[in-house]
MIMI-158003 format. One line per 4 residues: number of its first residue (from 0); for each residue x, y negated, z negated of N, C-alpha, C, CB. Coordinates in nm, 2 decimals. Each point is the difference from the previous one (the first is absolute). Glycine has a CB too. Layout:
N
NUM	X Y Z X Y Z X Y Z X Y Z  ...
END
This chain:
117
0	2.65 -1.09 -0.24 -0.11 -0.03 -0.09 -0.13 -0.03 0.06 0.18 -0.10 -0.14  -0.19 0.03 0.26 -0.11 0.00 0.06 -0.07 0.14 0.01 0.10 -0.21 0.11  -0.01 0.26 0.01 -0.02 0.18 -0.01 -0.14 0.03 -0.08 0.28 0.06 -0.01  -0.21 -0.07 -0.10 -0.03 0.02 -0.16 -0.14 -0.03 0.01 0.24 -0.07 -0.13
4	-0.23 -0.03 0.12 -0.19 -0.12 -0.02 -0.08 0.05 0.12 0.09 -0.28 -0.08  -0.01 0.33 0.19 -0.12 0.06 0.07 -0.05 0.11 -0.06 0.08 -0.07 0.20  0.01 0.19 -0.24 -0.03 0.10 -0.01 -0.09 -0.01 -0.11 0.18 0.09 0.11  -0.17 -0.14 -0.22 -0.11 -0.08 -0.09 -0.11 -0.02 0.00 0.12 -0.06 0.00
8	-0.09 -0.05 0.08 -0.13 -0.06 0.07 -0.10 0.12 0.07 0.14 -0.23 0.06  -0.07 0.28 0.06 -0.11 0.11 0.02 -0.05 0.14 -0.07 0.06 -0.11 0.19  0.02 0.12 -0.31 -0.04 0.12 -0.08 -0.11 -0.04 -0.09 0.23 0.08 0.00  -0.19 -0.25 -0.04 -0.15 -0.04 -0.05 -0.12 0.00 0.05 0.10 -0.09 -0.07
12	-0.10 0.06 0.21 -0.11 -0.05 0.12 -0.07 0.17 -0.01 0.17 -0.25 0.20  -0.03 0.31 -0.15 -0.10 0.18 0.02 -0.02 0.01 -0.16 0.14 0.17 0.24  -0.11 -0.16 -0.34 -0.09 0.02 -0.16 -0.13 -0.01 -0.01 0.15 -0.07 -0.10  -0.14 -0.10 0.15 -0.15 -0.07 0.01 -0.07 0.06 0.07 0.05 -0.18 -0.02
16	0.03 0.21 0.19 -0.13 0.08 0.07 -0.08 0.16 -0.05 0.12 -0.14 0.20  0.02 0.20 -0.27 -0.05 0.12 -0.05 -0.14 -0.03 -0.11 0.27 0.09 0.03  -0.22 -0.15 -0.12 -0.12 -0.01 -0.08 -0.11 -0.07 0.00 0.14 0.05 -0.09  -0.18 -0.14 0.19 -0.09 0.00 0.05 -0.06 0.07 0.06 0.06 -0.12 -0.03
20	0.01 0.23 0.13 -0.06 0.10 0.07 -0.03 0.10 -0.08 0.09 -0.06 0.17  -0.04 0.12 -0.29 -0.05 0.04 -0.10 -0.15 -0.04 -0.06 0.23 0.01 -0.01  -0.22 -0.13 -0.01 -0.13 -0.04 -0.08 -0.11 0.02 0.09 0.10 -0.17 -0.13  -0.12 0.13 0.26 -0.07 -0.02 0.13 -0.04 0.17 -0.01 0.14 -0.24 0.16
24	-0.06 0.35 -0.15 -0.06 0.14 0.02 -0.04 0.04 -0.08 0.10 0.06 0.11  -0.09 -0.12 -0.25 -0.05 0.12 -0.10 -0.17 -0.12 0.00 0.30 0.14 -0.21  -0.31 -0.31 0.25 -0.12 -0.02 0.02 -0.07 0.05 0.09 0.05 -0.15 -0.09  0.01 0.22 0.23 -0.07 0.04 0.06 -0.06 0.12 -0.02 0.10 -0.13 0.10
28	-0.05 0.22 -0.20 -0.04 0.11 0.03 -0.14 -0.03 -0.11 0.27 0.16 0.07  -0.24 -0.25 -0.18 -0.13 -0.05 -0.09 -0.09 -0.04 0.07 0.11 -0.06 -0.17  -0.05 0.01 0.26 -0.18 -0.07 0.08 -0.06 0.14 0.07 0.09 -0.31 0.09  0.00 0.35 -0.02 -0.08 0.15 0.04 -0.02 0.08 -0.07 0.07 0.01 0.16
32	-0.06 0.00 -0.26 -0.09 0.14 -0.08 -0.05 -0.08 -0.10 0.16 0.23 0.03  -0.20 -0.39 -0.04 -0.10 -0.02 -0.04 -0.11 -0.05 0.11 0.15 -0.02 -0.21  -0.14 0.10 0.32 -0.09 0.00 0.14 0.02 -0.17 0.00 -0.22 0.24 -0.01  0.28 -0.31 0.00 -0.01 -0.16 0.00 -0.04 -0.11 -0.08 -0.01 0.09 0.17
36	-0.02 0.00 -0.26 -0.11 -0.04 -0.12 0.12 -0.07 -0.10 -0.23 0.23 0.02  0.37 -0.24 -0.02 0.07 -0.07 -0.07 0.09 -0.03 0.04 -0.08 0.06 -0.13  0.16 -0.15 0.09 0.16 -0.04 0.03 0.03 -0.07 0.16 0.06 0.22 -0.17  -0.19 -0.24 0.21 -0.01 -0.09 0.12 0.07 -0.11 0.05 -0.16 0.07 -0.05
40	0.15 -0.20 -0.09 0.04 -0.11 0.00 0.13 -0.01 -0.02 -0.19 -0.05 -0.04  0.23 0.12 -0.05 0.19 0.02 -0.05 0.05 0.10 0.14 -0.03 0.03 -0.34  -0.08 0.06 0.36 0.10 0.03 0.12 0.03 -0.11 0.16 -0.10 0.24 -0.11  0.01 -0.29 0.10 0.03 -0.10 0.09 0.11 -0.11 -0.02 -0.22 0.05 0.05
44	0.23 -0.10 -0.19 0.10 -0.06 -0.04 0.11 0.09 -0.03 -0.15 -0.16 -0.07  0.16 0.28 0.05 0.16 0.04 0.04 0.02 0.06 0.15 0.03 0.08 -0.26  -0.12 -0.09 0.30 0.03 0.03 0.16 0.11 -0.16 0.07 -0.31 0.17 0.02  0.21 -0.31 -0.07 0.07 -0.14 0.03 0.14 0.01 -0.06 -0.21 -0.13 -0.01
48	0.26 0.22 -0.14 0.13 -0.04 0.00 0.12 0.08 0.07 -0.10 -0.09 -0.19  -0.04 0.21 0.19 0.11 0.11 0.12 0.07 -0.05 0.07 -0.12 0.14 0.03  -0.01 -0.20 0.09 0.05 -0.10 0.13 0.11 -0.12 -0.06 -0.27 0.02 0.14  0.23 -0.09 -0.20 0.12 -0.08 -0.06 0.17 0.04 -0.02 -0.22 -0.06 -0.11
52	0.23 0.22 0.01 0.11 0.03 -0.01 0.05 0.06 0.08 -0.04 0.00 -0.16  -0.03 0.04 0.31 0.06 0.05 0.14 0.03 -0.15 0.04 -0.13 0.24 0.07  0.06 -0.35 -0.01 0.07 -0.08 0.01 0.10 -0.07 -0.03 -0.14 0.03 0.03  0.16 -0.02 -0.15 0.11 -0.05 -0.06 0.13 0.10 0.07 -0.16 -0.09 -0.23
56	0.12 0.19 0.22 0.10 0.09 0.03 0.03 0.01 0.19 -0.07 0.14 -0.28  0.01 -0.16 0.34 0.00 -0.05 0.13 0.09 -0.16 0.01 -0.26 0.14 0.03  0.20 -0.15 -0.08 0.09 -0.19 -0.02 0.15 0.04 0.01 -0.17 -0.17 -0.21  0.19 0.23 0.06 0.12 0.06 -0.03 0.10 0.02 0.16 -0.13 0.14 -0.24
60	0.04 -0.03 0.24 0.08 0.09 0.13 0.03 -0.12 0.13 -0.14 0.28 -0.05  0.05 -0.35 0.07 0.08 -0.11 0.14 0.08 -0.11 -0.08 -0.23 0.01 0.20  0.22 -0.04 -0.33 0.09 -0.09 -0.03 0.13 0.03 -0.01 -0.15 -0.08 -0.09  0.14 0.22 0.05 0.17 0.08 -0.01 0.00 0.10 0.11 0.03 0.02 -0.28
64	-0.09 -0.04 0.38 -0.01 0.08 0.15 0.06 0.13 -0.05 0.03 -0.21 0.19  -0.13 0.28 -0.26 0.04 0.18 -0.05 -0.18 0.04 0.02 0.26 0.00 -0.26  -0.20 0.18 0.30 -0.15 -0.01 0.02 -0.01 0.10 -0.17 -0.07 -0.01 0.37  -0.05 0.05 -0.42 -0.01 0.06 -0.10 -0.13 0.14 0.11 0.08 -0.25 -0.27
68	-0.03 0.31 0.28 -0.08 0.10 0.09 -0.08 0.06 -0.08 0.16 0.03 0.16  -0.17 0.02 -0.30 -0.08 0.03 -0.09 -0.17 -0.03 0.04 0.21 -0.04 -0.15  -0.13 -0.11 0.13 -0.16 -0.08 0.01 -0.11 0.04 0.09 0.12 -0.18 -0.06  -0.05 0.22 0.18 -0.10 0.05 0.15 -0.12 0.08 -0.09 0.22 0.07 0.22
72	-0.21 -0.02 -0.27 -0.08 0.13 -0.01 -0.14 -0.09 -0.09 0.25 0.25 -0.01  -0.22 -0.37 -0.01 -0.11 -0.09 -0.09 -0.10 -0.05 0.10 0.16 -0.08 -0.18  -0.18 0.12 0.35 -0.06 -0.01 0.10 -0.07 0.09 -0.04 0.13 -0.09 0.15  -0.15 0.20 -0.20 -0.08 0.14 -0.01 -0.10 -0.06 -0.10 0.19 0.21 0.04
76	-0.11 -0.25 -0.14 -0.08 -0.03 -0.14 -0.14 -0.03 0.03 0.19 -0.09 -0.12  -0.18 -0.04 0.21 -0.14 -0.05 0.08 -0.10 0.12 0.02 0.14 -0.18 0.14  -0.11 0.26 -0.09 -0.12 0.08 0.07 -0.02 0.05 -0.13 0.03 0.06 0.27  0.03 -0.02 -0.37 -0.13 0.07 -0.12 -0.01 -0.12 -0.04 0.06 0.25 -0.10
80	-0.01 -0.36 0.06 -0.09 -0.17 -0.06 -0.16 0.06 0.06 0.23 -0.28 0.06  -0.23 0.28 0.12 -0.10 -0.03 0.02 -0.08 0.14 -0.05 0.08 -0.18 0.18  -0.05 0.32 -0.14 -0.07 0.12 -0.06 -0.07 -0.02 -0.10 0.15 0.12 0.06  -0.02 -0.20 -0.15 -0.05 -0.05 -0.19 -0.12 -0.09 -0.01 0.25 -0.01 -0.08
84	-0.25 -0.07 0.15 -0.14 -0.08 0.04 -0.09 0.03 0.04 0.09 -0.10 0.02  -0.11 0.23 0.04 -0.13 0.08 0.05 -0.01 0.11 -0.08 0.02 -0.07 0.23  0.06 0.09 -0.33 -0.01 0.12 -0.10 0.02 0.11 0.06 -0.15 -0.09 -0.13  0.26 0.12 0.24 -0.04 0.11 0.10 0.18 0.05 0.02 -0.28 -0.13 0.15
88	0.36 0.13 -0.30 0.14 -0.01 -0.01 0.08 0.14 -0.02 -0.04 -0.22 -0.10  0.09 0.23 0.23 0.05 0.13 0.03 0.13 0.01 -0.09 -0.10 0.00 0.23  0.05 0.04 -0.40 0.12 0.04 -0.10 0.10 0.01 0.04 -0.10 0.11 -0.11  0.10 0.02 0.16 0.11 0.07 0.06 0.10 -0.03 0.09 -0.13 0.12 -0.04
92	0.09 -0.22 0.13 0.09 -0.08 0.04 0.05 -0.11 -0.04 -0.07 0.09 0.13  0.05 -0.20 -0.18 -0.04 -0.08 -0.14 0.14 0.05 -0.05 -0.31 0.01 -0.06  0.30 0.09 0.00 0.11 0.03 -0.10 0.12 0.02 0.04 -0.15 0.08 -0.11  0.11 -0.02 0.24 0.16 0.04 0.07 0.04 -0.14 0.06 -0.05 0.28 0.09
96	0.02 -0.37 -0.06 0.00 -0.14 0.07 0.07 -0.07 -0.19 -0.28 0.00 0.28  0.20 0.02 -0.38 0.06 -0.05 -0.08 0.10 0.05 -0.12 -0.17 -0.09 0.11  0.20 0.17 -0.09 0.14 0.08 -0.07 0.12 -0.02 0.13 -0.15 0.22 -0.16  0.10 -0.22 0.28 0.12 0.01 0.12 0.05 -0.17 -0.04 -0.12 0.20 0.25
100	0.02 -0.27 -0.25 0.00 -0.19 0.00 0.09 0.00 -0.13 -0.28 -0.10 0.10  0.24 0.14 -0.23 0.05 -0.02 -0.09 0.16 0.06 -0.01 -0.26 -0.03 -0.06  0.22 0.12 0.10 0.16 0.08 -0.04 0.10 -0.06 0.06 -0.07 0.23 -0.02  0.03 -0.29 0.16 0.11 -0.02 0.08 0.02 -0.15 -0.01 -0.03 0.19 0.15
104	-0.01 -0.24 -0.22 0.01 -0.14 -0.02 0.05 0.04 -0.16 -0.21 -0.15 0.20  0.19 0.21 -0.32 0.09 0.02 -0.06 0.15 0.05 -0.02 -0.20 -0.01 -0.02  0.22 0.08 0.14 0.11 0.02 0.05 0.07 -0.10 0.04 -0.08 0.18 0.05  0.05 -0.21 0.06 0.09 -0.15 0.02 0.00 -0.14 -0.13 -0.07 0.07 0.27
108	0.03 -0.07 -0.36 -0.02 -0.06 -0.11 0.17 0.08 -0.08 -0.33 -0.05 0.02  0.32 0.19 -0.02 0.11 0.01 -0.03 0.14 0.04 0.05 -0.15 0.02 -0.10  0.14 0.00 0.22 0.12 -0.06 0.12 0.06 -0.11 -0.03 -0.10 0.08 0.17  0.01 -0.17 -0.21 0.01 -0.18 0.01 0.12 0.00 -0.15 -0.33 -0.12 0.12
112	0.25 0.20 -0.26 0.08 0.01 -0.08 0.17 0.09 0.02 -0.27 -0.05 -0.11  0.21 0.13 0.21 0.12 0.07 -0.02 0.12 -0.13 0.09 -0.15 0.31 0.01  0.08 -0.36 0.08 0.08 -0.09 0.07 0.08 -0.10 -0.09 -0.15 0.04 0.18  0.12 -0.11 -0.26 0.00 -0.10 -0.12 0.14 0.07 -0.08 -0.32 -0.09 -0.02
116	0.28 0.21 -0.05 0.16 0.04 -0.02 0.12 -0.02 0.00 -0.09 0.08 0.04
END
């Protein structure tokens, strides 16, 4: 049963991080093609809950000493944050960084369910 509450627990933790990381790309891409001229302030506030829902999910992983290797790839995210902040956001990578982030962290979201079974 425990088992159980973990796998739970961190299917919720990765949800949360997904959809925040959702919200965070589609503001970034608004603040750059409105040359910076909008969505500034909300993007900075979903950037704080980003960081938040990785933390959380860091916590996770040394309290139940598992690693979630997905997450690595949220080291990259940083360098377009910063691109996105100079208006200078290399799409094209951007996207491949965030469909690879996303998919594979939806994937193990459903491992977790398949595990629960």
């Amino acid at each position: 049963l425990i088992q159980v509450q973990d796998k739970l627990e961190e299917a919720e933790l990765i949800t949360n991080f997904i959809h925040h990381l959702q919200a965070e790309r589609a503001l970034i891409y608004g603040y750059v093609y409105s040359q910076g001229l909008n969505f500034g302030k909300r993007l900075e506030n979903q950037q704080e809950m980003t960081n938040e829902a990785v933390i959380k999910l860091d916590n996770f992983q040394e309290k139940k000493k598992i690693t979630i290797k997905e997450i690595r790839q949220f080291d990259k995210w940083q360098e377009y944050r910063n691109q996105a902040t100079t208006l200078k956001l290399d799409t094209a990578g951007f996207d491949i960084l965030s469909i690879s982030l996303l998919e594979s962290l939806s994937s193990r979201v459903n491992q977790l369910a398949n595990d629960v079974d």
